[in-house]
N, C-alpha and C positions, 0 to 999 in steps of 0.2 A: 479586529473585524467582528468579532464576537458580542463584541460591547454596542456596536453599531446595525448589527443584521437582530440579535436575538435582545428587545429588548426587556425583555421580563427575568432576563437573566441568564446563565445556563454555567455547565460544570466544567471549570478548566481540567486539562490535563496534565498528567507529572511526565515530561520526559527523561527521568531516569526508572520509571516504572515499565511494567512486563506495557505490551503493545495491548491497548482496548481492545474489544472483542465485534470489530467493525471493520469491513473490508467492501473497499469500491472495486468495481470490475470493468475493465477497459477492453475493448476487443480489439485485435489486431491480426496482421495476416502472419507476422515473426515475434514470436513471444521472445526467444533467445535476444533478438535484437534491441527488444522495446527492456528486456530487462536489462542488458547490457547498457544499454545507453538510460538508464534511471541507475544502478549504479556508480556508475561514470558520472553521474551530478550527483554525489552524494546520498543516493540511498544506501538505505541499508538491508541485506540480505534477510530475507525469513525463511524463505525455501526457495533453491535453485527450481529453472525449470525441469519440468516433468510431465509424464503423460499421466493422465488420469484413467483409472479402467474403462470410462465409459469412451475414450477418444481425445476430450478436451486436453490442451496442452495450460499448464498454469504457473505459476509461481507467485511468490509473495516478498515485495518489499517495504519496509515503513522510511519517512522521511522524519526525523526527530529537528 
């Protein structure tokens, strides 16, 4: 798709490399759930949920 959306070019990625420094945010009403169920299709863990001090609840998964 890359090839087709950017066309002046742009920078593939390595997936056996650490995860790029780019992170999309999705909101939801059960983090637990929406992470459980992105596991379950294959994601891969970055950080279990957790509460953050300000309240937000978060987590982080990449899909290689």
């Amino acid at each position: 798709m890359g090839e087709m959306n950017i066309v002046k070019g742009y920078q593939k990625t390595n997936s056996g490399a650490l995860p790029l420094g780019i992170e999309l945010a999705f909101v939801t009403e059960n983090v637990l759930a929406a992470y459980s169920k992105a596991i379950s299709a294959g994601a891969t863990s970055i950080s279990e949920p957790c509460e953050k001090p300000w309240g937000a609840n978060s987590c982080l998964c990449a899909r290689h």
